[in-house]
N, C-alpha and C positions, 0 to 999 in steps of 0.2 A: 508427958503422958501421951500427947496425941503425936510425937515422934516416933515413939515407942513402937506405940499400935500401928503405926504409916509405917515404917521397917517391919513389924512383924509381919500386916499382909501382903507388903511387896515380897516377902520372904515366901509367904504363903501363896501369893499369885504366882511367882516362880516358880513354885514346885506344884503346883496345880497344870503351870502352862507344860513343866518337862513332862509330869507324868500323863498330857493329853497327845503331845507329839508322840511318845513311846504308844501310847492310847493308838493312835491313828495308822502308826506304822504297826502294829498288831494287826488293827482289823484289817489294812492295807494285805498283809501278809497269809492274812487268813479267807478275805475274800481272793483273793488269787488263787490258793489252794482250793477253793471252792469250784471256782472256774474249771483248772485243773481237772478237778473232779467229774464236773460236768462233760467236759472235753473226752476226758477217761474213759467214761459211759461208753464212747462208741471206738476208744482204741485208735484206730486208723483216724488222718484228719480226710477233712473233703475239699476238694479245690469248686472253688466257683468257674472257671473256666476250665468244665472236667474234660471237656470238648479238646482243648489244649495241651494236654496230658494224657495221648491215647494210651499208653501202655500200660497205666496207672490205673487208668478204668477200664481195660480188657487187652488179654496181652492175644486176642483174636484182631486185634486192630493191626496188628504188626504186617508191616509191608501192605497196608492197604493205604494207599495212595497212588496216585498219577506222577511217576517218578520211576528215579534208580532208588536215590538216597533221601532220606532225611533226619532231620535233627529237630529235636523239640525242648524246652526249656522253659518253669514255670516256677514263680518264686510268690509265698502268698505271707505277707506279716498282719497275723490278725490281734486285734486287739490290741492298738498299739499306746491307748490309753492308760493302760495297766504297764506296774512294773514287771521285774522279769519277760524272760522273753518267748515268745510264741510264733515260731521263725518253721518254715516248709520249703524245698527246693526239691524240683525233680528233674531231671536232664534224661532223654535220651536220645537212641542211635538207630535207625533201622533202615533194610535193606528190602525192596522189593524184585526178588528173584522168580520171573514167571516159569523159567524153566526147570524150579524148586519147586513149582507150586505154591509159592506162599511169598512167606520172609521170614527174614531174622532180624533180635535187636538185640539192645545192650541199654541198663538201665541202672543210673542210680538216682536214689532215694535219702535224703536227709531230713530228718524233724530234729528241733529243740526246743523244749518247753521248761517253764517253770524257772526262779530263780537258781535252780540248783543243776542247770542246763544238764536236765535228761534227753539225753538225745541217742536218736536211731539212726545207724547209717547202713541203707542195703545195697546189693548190688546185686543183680540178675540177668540171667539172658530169658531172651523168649523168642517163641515159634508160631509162627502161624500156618495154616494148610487152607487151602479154599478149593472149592466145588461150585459151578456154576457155568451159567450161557451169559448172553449178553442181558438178557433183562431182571438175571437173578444170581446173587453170589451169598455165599455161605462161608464163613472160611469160622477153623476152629484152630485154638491157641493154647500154648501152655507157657508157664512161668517159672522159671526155678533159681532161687539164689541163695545167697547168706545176710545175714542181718545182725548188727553188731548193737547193743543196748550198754549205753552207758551212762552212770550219776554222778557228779560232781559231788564227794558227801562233807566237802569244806564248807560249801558253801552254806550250806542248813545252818541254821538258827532256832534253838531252843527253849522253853521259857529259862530251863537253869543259866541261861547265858544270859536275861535281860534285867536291870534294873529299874526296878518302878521310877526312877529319878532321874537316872541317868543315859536310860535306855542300852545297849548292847555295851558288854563289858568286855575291852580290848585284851586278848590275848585269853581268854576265859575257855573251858573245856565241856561238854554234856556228859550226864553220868546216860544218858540214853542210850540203846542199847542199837547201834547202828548194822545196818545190814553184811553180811561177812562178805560180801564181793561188790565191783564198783562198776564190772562189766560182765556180758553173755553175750557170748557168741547163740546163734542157732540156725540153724537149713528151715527155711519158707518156701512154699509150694504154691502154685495156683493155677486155675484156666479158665477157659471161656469162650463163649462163641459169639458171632454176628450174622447178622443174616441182612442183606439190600435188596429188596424188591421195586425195581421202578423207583418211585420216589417216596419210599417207604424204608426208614431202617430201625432195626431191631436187636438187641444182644444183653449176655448177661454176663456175668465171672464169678468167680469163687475164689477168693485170695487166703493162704493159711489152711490149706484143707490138712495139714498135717498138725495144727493146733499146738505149735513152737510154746515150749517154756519158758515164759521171759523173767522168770522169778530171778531177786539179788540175793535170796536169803532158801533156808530148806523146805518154806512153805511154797508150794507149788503152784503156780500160774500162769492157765494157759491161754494162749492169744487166740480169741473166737474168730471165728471166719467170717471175713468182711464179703456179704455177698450185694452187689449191682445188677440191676435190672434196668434197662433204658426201651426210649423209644421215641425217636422223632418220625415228622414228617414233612415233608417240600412242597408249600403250594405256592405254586405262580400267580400272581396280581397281573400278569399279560394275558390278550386273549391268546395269543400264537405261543406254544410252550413244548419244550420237548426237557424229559429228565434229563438228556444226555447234553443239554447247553447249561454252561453256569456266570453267563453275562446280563441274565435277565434281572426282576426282581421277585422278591420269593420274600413268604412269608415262612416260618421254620417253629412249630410248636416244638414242646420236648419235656419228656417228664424222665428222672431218673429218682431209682429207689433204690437204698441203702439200710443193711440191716447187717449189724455183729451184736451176739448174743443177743440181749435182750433188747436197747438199743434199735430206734428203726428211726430214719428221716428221709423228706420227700426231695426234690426239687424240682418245682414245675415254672415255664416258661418259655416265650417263643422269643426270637432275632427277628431283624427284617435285613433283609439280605441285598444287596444293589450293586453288583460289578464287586468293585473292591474293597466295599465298605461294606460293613457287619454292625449291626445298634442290638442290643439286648436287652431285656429286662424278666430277673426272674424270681421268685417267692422258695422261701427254703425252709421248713422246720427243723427244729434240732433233734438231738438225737430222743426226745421223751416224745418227741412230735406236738412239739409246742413250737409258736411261733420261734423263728430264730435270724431272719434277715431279710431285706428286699435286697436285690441285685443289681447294679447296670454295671454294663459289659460293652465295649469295643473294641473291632478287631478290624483292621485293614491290610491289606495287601500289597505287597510295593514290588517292582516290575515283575506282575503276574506275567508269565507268555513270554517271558523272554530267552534270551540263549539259552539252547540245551533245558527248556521248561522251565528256567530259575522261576523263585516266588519265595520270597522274604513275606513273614506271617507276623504282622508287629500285635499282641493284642493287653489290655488293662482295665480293670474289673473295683467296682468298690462295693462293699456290706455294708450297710446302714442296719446296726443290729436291735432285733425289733423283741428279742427274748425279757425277761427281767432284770437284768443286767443292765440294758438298756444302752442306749449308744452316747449317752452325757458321759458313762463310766467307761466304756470302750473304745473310741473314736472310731468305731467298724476297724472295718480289715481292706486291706489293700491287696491285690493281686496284678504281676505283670509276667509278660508273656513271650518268647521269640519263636519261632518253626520257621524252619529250610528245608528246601527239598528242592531235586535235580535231577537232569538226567545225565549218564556221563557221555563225554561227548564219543560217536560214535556208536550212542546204544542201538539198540538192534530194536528195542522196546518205545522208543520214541516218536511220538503223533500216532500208535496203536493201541494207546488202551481202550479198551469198551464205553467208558463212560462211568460204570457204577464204582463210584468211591468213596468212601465215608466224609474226607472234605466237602462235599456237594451239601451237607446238613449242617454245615458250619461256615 
């Protein structure tokens, strides 16, 4: 008898234990989509080091630097706690042509989110134009490219596919009624301006102002306009300071606001800035404007000043996430960073710039 009963509830502990593991990968599955969700809210992701990703946060930044050329590249895997994946990469190219007026760039843009890797991949050119003396510059930008949306619908998992005991049932079908397309193409728009005063800068963007369909299915859904607002400032910790030297040390506040559709988050915080070391620390709410992360950030500089202007931009960022999700369940987010810029040899533009450049705030 007490055999019996010692097999029956071993029997019974094992299918209590299967049906907790299927249990857990549930909730597993469904707190992730929750995330998702959350993430969704605001559409567009946010880079913690937006400063390192000029094009991405205003394609008025283009060709604004002390240079011919440069190159910028910025990779952030948030939440790396959680299964599925939550992966952001953005690369770009630009050119400062004074005798254009401006520059030109070239940019792509990659997201993939969620077990079922939807992911975005854009590419765009953009323009800048600038207006200005030496102690004040304005330049205004536009963005234009294509943007390709697509969902992996293998990957999905649905309750008709799980059993209480056994959990996911190999080679199994949904009777759910799946989306009729697995890609979309569509044309994104955007612009933006900056403005540098002394040691004062300023600018905003409008990304999406054509409000692209990214729907997989015939109900219609359109992508809100991601609009940015920023604004730092450069104060010198020396008594002897000129805007136009960037070997001093400086302290560098900076607030940037972020709003698509309903959806709005902040991020405020300042750097302390010293030759070629960069230290940051900054506070970020999410997109409901609730707490969502603290920040540090480091960024150094390797042979600033040398042939032809070189300056290798090395920088690396982590989230400590401070939302209800909390950071036991997330491990925060991780962000790294690379910028190049040059001049080419023979420029004509070389040891002539003015001084006002948006690097000067980073």
């Amino acid at each position: 008898m007490e055999r019996c009963e010692l097999e029956f509830w071993s029997a019974k502990a094992y299918r209590d234990y299967k049906f907790n593991q299927v249990a857990v990968r549930v909730r597993s599955l469904i707190f992730l989509l929750c995330c998702l969700w959350i993430s969704a809210g605001a559409q567009d992701h946010v880079y913690s080091q937006f400063y390192n990703a000029p094009l991405y946060l205003n394609p008025a930044l283009t060709g604004q630097f002390e240079g011919d050329f440069r190159m910028n590249m910025i990779y952030r895997n948030q939440w790396s706690g959680l299964s599925g994946d939550l992966s952001y990469l953005s690369a770009s190219a630009d050119l400062n042509i004074p005798h254009f007026g401006g520059g030109v760039g070239l940019q792509f843009t990659r997201s993939s989110e969620g077990i079922a890797y939807l992911r975005k991949n854009n590419i765009a050119a953009t323009y800048s134009y600038s207006v200005g003396g030496d102690d004040f510059v304005t330049s205004f930008g536009i963005h234009a490219g294509f943007t390709n949306r697509h969902i992996d619908l293998d990957k999905l998992v649905f309750a008709d596919q799980i059993d209480a005991s056994t959990g996911f049932i190999p080679g199994s079908s949904t009777s759910a009624q799946l989306p009729d397309i697995s890609n979309r193409f569509y044309f994104d728009a955007g612009t933006g301006v900056n403005m540098v005063f002394r040691n004062f800068m300023a600018g905003a963007s409008i990304y999406h102002i054509n409000k692209p369909d990214e729907s997989f299915t015939e109900v219609q859904s359109k992508l809100p306009m991601r609009i940015v607002g920023y604004a730092s400032l450069k104060v010198s910790l020396l008594s002897q300071y000129s805007y136009y030297e960037d070997d001093g040390m400086y302290v560098i506040p900076s607030v940037v606001y972020y709003q698509q559709g309903a959806s709005q988050a902040f991020s405020v915080g300042a750097q302390l800035k010293y030759r070629s070391v960069n230290m940051g620390l900054w506070y970020r709410t999410s997109a409901q404007n609730t707490p969502d992360a603290l920040v540090v950030s480091f960024i150094f500089d390797i042979f600033k000043n040398g042939k032809n202007g070189e300056k290798l931009r090395l920088g690396i960022s982590h989230d400590a996430t401070t939302s209800k999700i909390n950071y036991t369940n997330t491990s925060g987010s991780t962000e790294a960073s690379v910028g190049y810029e040059k001049y080419f040899p023979g420029s004509s533009s070389y040891n002539k710039f003015n001084g006002l450049r948006c690097y000067d705030f980073y």
